[in-house]
HTML snippet that shows the backbone in 3Dmol.js (N, CA, C, O; Angstrom):
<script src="https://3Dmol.org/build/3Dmol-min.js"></script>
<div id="view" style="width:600px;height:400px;position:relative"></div>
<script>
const pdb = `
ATOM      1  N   UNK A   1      67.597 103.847  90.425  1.00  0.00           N
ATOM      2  CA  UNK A   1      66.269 103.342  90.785  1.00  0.00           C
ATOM      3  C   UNK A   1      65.484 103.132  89.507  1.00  0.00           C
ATOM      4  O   UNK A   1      65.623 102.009  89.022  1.00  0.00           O
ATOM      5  N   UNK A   2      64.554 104.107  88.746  1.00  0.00           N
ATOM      6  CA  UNK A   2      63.690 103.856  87.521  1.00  0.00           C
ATOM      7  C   UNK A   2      63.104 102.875  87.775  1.00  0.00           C
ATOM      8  O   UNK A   2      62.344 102.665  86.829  1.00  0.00           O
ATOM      9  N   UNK A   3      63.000 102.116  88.522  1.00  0.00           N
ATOM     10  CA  UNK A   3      61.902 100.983  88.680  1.00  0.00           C
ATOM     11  C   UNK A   3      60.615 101.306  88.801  1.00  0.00           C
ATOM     12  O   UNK A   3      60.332 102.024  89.760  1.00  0.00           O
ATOM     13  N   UNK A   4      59.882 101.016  88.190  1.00  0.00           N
ATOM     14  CA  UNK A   4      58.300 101.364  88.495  1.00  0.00           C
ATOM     15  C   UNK A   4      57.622 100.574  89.183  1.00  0.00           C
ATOM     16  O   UNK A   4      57.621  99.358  88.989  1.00  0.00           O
ATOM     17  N   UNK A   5      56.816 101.284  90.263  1.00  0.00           N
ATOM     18  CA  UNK A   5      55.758 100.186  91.461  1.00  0.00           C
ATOM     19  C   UNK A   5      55.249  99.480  90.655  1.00  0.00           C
ATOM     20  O   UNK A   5      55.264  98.285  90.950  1.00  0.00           O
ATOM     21  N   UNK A   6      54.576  99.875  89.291  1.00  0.00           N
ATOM     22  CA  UNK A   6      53.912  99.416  89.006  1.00  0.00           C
ATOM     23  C   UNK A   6      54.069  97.481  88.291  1.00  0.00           C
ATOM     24  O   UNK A   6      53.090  96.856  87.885  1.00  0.00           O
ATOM     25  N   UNK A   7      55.433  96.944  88.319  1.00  0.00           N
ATOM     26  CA  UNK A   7      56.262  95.935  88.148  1.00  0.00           C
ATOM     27  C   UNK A   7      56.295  95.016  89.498  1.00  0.00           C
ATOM     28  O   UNK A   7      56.690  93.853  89.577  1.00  0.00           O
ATOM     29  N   UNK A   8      55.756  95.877  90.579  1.00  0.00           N
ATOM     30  CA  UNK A   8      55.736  94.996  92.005  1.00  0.00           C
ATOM     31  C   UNK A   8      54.917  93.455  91.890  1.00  0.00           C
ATOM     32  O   UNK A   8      54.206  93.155  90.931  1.00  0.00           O
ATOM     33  N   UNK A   9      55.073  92.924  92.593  1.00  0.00           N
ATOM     34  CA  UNK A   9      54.268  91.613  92.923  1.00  0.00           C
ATOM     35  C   UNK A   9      54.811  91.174  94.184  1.00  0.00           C
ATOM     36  O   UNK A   9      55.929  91.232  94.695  1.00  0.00           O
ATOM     37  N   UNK A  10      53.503  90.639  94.597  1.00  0.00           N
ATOM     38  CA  UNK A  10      53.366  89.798  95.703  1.00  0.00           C
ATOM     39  C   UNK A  10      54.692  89.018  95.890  1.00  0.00           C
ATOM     40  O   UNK A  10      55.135  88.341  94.962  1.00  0.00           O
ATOM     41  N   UNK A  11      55.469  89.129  97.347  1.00  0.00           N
ATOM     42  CA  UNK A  11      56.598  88.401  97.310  1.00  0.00           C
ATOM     43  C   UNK A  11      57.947  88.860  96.886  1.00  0.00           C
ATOM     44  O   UNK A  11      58.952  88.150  96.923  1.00  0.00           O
ATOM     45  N   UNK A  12      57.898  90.225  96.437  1.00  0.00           N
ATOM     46  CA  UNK A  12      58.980  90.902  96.172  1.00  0.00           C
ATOM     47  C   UNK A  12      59.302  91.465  97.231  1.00  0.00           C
ATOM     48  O   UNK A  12      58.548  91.951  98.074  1.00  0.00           O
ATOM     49  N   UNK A  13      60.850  91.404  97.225  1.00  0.00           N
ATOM     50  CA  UNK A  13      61.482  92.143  98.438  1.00  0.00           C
ATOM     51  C   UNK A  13      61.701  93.603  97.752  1.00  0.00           C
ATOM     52  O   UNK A  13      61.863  93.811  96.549  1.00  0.00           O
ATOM     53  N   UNK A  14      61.666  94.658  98.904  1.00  0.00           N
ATOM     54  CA  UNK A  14      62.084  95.834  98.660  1.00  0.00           C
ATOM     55  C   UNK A  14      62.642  96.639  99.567  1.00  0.00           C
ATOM     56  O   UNK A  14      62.156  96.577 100.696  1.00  0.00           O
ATOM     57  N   UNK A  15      63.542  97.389  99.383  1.00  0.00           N
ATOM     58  CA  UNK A  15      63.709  98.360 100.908  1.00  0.00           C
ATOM     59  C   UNK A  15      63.469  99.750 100.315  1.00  0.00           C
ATOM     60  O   UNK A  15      63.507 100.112  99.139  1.00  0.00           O
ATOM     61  N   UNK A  16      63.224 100.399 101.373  1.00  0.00           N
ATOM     62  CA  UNK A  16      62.893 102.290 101.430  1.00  0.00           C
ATOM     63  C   UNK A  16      64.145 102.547 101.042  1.00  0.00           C
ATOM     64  O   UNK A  16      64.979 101.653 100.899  1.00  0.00           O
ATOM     65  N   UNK A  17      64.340 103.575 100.875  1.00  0.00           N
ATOM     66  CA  UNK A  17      65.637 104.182 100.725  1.00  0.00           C
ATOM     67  C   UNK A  17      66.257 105.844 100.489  1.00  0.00           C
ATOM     68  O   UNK A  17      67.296 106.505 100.479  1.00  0.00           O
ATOM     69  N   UNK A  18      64.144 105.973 100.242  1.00  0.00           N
ATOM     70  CA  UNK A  18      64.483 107.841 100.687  1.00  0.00           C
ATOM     71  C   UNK A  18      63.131 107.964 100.633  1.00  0.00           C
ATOM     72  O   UNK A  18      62.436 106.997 100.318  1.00  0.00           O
ATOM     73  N   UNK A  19      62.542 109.304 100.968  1.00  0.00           N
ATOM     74  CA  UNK A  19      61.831 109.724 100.941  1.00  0.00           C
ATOM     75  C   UNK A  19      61.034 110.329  99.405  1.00  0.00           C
ATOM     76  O   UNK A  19      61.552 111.158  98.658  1.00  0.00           O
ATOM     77  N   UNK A  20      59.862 109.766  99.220  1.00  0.00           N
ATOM     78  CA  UNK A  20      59.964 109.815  97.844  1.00  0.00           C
ATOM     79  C   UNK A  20      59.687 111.686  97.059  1.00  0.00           C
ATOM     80  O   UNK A  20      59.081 112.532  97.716  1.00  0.00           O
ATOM     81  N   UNK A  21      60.139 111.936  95.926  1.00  0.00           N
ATOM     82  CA  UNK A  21      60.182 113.038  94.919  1.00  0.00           C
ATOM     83  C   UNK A  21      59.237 113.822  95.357  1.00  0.00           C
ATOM     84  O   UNK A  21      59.489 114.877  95.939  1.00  0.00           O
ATOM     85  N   UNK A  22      57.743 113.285  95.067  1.00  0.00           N
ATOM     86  CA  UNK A  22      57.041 114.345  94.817  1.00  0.00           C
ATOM     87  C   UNK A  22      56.708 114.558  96.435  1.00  0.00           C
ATOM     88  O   UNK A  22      55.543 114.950  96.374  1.00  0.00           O
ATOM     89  N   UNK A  23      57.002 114.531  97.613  1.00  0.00           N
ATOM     90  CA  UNK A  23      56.880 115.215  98.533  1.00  0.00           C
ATOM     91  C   UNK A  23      57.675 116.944  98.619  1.00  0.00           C
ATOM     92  O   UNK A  23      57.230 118.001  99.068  1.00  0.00           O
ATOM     93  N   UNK A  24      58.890 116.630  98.025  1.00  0.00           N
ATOM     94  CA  UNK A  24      59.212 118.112  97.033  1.00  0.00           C
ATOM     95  C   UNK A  24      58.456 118.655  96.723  1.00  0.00           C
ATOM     96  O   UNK A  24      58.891 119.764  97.035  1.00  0.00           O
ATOM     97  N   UNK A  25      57.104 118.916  96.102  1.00  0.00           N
ATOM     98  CA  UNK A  25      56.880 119.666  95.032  1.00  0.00           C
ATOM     99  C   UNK A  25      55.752 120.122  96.453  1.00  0.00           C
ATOM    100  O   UNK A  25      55.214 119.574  97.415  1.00  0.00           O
ATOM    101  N   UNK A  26      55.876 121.841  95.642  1.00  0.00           N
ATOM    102  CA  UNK A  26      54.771 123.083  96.134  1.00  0.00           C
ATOM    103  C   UNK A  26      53.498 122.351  96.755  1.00  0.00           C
ATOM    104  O   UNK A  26      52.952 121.691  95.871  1.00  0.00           O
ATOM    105  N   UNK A  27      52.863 122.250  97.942  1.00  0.00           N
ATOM    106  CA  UNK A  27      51.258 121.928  98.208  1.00  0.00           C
ATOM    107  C   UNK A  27      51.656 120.645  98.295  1.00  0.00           C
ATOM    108  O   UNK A  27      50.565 120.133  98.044  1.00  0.00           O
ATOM    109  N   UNK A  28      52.335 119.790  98.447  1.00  0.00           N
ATOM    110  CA  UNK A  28      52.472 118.392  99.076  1.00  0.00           C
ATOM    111  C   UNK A  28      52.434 118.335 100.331  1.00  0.00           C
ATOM    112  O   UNK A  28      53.485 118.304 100.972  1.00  0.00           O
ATOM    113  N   UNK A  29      50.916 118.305 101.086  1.00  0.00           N
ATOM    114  CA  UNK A  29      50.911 117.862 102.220  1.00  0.00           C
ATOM    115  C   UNK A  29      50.983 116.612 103.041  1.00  0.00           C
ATOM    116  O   UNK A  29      49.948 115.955 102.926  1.00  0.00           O
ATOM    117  N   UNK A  30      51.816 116.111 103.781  1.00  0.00           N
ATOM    118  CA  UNK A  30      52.121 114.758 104.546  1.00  0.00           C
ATOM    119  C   UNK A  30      51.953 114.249 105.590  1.00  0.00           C
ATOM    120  O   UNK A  30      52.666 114.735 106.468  1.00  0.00           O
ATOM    121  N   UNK A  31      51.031 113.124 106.039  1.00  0.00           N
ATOM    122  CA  UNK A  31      50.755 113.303 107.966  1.00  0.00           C
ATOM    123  C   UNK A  31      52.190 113.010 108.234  1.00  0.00           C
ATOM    124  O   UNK A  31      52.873 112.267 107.528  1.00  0.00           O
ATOM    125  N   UNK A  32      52.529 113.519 109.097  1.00  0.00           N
ATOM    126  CA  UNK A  32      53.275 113.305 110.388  1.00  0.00           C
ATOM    127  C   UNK A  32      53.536 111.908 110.306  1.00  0.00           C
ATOM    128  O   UNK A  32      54.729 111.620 110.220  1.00  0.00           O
ATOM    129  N   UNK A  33      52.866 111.134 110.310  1.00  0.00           N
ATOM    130  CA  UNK A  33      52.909 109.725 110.637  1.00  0.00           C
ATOM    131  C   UNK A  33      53.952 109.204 109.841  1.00  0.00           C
ATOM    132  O   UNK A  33      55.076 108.731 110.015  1.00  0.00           O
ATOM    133  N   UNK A  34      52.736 109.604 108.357  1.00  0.00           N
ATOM    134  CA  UNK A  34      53.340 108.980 107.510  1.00  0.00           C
ATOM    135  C   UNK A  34      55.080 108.824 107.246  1.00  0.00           C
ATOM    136  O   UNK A  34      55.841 107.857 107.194  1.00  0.00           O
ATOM    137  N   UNK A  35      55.274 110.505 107.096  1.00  0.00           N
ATOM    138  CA  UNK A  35      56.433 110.812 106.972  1.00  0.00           C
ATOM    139  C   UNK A  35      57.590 109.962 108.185  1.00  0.00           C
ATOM    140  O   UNK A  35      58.661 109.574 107.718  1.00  0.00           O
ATOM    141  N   UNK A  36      57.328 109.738 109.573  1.00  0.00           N
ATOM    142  CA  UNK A  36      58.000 109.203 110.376  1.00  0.00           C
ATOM    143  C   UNK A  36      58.304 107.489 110.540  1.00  0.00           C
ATOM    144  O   UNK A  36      59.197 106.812 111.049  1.00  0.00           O
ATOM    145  N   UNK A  37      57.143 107.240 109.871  1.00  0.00           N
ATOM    146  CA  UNK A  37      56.910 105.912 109.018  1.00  0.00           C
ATOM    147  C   UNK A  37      58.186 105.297 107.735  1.00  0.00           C
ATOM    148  O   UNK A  37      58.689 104.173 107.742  1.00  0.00           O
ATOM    149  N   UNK A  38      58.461 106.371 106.757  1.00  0.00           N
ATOM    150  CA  UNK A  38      59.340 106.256 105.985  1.00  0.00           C
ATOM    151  C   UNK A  38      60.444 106.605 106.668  1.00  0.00           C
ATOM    152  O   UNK A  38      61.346 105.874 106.259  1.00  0.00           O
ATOM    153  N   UNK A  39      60.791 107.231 107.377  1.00  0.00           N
ATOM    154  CA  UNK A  39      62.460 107.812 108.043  1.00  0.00           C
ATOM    155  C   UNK A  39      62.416 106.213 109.022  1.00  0.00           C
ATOM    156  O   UNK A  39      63.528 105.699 109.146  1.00  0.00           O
ATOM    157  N   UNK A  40      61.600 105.688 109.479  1.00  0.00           N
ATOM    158  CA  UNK A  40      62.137 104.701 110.604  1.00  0.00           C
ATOM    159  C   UNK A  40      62.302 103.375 109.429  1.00  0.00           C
ATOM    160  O   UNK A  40      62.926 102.348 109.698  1.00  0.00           O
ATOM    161  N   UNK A  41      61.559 103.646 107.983  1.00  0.00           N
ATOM    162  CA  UNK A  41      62.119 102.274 108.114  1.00  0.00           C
ATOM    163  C   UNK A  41      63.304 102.658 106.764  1.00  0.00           C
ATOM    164  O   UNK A  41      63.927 101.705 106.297  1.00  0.00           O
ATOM    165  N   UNK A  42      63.504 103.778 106.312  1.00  0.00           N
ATOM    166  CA  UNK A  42      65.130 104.711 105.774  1.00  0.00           C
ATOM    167  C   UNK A  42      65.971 103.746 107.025  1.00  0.00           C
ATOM    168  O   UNK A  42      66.615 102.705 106.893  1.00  0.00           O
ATOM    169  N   UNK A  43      65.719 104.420 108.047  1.00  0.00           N
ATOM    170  CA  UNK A  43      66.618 104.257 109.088  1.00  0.00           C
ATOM    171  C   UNK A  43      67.306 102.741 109.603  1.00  0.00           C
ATOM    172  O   UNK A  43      68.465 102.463 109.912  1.00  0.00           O
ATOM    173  N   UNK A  44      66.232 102.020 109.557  1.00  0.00           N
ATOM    174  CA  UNK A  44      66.169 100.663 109.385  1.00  0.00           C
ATOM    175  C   UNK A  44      67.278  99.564 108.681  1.00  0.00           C
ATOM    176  O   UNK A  44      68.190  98.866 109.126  1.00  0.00           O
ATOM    177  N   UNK A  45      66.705  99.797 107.382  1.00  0.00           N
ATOM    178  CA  UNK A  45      67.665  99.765 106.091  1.00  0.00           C
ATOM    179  C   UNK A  45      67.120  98.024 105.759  1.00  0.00           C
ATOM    180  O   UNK A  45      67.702  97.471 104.826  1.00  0.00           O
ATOM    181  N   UNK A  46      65.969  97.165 106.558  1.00  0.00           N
ATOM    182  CA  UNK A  46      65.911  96.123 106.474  1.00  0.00           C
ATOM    183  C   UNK A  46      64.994  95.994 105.056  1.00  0.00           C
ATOM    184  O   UNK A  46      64.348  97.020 104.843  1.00  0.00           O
ATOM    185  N   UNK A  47      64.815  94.931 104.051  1.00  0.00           N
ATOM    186  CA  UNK A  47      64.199  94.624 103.715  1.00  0.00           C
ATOM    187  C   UNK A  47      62.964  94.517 104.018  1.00  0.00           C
ATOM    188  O   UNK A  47      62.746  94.273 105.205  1.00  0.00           O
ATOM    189  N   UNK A  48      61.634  94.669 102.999  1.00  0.00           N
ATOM    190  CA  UNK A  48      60.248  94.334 103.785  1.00  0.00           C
ATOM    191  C   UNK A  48      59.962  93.627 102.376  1.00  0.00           C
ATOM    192  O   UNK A  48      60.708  93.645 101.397  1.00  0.00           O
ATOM    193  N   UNK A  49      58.624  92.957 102.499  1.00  0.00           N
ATOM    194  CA  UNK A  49      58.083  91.772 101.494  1.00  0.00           C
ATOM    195  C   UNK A  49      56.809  92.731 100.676  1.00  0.00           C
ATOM    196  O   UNK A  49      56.399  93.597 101.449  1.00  0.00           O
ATOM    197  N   UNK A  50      56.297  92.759  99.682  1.00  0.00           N
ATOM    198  CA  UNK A  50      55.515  93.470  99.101  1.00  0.00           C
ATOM    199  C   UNK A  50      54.160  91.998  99.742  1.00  0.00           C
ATOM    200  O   UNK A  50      54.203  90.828  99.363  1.00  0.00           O
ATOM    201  N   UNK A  51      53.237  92.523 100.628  1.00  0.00           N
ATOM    202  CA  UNK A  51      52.304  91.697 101.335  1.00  0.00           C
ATOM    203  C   UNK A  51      51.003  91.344 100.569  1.00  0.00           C
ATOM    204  O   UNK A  51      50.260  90.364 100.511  1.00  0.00           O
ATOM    205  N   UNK A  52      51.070  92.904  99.855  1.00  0.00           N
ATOM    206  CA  UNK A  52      49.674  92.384  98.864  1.00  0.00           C
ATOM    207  C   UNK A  52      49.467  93.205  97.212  1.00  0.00           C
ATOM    208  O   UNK A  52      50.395  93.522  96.467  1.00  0.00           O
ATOM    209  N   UNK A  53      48.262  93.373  97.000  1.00  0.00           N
ATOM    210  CA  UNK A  53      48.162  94.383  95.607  1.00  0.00           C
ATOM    211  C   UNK A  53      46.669  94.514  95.997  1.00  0.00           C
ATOM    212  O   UNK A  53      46.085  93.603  96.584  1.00  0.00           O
ATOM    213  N   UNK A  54      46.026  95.769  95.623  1.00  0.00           N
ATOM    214  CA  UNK A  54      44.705  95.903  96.247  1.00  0.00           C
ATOM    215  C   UNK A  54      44.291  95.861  94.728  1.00  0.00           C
ATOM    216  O   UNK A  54      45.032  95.577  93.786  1.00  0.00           O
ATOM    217  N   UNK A  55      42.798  96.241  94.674  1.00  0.00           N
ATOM    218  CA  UNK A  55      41.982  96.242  93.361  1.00  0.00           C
ATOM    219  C   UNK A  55      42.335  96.827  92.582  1.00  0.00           C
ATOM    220  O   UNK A  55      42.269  96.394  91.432  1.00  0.00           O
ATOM    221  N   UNK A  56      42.917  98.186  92.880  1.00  0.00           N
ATOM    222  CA  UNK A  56      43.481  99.275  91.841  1.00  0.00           C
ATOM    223  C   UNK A  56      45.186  99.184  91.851  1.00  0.00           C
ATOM    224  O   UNK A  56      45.876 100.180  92.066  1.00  0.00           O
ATOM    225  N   UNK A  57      45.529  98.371  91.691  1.00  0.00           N
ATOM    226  CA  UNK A  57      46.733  97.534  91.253  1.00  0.00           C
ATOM    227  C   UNK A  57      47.837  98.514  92.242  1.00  0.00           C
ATOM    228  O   UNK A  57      48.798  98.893  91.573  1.00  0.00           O
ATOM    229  N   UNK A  58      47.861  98.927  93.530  1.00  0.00           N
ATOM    230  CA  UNK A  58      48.843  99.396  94.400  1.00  0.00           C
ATOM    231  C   UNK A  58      49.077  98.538  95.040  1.00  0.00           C
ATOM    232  O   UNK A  58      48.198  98.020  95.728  1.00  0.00           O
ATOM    233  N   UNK A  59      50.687  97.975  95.031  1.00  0.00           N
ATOM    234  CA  UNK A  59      51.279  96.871  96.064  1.00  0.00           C
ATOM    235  C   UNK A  59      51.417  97.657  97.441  1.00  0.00           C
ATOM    236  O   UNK A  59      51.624  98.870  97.439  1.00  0.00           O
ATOM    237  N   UNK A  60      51.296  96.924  98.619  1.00  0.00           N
ATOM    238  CA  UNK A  60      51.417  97.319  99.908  1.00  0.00           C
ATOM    239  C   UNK A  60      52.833  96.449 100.355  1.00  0.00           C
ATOM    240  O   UNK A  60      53.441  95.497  99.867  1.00  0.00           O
ATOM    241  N   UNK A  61      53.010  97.354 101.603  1.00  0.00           N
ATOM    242  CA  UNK A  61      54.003  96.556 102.354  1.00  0.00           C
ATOM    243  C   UNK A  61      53.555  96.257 103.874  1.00  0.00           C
ATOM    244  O   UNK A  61      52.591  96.922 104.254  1.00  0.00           O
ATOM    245  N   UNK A  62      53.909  95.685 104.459  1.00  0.00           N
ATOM    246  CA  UNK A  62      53.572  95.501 106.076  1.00  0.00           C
ATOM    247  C   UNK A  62      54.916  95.156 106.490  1.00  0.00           C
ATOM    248  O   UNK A  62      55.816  94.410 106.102  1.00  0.00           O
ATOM    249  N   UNK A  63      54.672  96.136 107.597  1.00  0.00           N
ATOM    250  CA  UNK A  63      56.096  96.133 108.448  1.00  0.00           C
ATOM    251  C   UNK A  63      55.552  96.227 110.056  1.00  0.00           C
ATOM    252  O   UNK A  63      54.419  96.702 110.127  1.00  0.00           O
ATOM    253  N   UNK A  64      56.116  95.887 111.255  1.00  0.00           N
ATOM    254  CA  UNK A  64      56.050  96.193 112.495  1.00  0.00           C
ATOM    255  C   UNK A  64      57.336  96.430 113.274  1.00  0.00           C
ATOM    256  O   UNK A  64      58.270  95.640 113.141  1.00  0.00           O
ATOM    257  N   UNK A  65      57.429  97.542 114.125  1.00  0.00           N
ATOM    258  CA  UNK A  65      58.102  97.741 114.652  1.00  0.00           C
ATOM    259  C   UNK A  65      58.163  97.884 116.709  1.00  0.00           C
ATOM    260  O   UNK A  65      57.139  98.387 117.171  1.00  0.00           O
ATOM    261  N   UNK A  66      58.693  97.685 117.224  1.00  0.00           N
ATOM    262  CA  UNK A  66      58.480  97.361 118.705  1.00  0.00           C
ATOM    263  C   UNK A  66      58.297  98.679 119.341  1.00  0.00           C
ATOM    264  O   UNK A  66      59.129  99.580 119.233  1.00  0.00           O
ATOM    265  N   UNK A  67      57.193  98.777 120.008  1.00  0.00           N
ATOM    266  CA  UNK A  67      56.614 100.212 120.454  1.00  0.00           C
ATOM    267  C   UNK A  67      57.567 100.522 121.917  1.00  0.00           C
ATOM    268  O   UNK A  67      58.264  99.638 122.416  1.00  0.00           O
ATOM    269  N   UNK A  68      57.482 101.654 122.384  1.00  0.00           N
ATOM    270  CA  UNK A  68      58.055 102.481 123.527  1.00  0.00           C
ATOM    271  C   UNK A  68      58.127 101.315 124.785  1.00  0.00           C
ATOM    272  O   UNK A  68      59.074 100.835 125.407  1.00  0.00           O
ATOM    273  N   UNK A  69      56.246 101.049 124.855  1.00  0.00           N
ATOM    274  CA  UNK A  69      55.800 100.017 125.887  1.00  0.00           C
ATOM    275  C   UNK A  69      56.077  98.765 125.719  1.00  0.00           C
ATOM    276  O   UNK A  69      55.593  97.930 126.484  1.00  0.00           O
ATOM    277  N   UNK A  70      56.908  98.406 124.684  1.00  0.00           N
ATOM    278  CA  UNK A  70      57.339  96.420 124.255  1.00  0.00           C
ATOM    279  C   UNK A  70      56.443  95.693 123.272  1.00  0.00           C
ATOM    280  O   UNK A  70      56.376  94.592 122.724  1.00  0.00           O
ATOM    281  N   UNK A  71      55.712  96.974 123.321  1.00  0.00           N
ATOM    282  CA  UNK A  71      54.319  96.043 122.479  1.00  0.00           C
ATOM    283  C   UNK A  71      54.727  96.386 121.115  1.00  0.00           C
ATOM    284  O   UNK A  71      55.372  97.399 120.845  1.00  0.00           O
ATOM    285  N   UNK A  72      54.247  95.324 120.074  1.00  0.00           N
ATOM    286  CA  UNK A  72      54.445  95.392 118.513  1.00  0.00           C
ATOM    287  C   UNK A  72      53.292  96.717 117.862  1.00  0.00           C
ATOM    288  O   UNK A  72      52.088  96.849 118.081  1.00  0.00           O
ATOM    289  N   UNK A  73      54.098  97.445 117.128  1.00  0.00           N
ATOM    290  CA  UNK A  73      52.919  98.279 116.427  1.00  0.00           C
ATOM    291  C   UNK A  73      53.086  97.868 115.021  1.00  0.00           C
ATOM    292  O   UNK A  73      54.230  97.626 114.637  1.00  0.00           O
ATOM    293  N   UNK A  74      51.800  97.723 113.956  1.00  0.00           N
ATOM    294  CA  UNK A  74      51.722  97.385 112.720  1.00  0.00           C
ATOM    295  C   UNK A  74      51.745  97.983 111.824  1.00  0.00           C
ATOM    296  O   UNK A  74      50.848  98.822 111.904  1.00  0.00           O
ATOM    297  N   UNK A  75      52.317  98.071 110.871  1.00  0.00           N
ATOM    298  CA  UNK A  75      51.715  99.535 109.941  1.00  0.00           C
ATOM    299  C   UNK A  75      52.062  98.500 108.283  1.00  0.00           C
ATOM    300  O   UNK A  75      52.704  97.464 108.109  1.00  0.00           O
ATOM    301  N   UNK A  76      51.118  99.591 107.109  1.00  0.00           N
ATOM    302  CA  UNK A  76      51.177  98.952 106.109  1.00  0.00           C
ATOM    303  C   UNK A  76      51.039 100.347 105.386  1.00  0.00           C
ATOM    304  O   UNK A  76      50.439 101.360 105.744  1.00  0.00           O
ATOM    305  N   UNK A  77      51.845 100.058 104.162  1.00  0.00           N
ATOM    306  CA  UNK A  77      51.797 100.976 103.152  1.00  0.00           C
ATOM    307  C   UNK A  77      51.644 101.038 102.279  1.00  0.00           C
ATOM    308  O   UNK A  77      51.832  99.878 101.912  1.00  0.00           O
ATOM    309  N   UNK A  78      51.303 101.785 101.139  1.00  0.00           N
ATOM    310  CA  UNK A  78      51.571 101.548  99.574  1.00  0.00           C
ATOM    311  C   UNK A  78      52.161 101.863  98.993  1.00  0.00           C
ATOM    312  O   UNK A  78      51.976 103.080  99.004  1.00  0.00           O
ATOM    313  N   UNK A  79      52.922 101.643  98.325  1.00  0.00           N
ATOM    314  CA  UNK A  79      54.085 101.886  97.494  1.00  0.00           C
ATOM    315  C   UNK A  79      54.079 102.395  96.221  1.00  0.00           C
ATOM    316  O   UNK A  79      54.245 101.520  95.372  1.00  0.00           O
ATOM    317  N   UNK A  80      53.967 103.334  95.861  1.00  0.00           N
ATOM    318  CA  UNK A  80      53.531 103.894  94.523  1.00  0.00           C
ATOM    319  C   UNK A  80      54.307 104.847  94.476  1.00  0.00           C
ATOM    320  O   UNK A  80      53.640 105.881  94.472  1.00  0.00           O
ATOM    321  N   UNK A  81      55.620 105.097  94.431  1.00  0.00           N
ATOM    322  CA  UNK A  81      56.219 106.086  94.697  1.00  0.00           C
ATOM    323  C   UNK A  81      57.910 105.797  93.924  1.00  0.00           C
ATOM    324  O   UNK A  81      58.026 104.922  93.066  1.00  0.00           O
ATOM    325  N   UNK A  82      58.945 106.527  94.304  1.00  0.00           N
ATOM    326  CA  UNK A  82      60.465 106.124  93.642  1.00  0.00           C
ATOM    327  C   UNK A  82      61.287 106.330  94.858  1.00  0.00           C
ATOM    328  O   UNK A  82      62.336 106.970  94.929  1.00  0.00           O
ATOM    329  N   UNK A  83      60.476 105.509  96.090  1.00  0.00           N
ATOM    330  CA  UNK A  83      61.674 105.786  97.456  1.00  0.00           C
ATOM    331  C   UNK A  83      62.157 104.117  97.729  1.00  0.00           C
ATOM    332  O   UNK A  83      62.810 103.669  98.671  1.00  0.00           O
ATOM    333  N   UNK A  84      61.632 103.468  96.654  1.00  0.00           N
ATOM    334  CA  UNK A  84      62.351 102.135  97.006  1.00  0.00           C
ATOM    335  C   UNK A  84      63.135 101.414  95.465  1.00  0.00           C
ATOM    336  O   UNK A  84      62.999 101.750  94.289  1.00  0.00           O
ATOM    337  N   UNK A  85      64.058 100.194  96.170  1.00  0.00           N
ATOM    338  CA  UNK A  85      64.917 100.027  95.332  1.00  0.00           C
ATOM    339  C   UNK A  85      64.658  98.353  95.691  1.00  0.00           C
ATOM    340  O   UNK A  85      64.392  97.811  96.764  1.00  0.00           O
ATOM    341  N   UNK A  86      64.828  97.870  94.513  1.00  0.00           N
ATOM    342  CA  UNK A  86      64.633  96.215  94.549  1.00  0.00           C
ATOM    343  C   UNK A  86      65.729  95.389  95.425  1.00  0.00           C
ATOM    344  O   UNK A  86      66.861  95.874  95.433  1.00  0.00           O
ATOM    345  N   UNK A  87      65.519  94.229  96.140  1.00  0.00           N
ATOM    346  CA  UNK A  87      66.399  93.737  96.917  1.00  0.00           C
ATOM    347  C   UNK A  87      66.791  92.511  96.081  1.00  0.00           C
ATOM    348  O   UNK A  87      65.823  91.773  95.897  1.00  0.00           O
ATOM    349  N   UNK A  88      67.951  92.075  95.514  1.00  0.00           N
ATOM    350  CA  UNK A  88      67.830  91.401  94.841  1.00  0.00           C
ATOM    351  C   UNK A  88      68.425  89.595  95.748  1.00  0.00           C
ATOM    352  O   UNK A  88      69.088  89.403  96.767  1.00  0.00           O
ATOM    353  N   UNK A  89      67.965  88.900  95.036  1.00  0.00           N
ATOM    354  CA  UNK A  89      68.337  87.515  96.019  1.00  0.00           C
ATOM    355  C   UNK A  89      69.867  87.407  96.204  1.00  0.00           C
ATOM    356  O   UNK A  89      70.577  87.500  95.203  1.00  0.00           O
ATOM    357  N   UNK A  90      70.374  87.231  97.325  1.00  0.00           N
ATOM    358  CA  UNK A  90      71.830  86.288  97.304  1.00  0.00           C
ATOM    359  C   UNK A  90      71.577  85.091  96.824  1.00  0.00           C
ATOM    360  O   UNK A  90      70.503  84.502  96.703  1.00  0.00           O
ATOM    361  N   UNK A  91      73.032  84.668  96.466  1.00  0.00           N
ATOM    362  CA  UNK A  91      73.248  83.714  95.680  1.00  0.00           C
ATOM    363  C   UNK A  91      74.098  83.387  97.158  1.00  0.00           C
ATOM    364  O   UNK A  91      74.734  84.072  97.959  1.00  0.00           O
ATOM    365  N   UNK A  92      73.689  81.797  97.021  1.00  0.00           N
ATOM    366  CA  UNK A  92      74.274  81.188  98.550  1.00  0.00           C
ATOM    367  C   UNK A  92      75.979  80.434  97.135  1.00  0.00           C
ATOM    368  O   UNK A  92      76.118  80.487  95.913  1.00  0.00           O
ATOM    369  N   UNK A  93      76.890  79.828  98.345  1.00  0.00           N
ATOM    370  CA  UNK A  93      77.780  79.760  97.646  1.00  0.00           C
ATOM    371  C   UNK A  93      78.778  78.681  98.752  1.00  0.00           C
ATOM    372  O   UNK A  93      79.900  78.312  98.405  1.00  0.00           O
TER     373      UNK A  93
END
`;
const viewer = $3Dmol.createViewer("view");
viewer.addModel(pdb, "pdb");
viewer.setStyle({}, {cartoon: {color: "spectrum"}});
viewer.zoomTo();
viewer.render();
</script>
């Protein structure tokens, strides 16, 4: 990995791929959410698009996944972390 978020841009593909480091360390508290958020899209394994970069230079992602009831739920994240790994383009052939 060694990739740094901070190299993200708009339009980059990326996938999750673990749960990131410093949730390890002593006094790292995590919602629930969040944490179930990263295991579904671990679990996943799909690519997501880096959607934006806010003012203080953190790229986000937006992902949705199909709720219990059929309905779409939305979620967006930021990525500042070492749980993702660059997707790199196929080469068509």
């Amino acid at each position: 990995m060694g990739e740094s978020w901070r190299d993200l841009r708009v339009g980059d593909r990326i996938r999750i791929v673990r749960l990131p480091s410093q949730w390890n360390e002593p006094g790292c508290r995590v919602p629930p959410c969040t944490r179930r958020l990263y295991q579904r899209l671990i679990a996943r394994r799909w690519p997501v698009r880096v959607h934006g970069i806010d003012e203080s230079g953190l790229p986000w992602i937006h992902c949705r996944f199909r709720g219990k009831s059929g309905r779409w739920e939305y979620h967006y994240l930021a990525v500042n972390d070492d749980s993702w790994a660059r997707v790199k383009k196929r080469k068509r052939g």
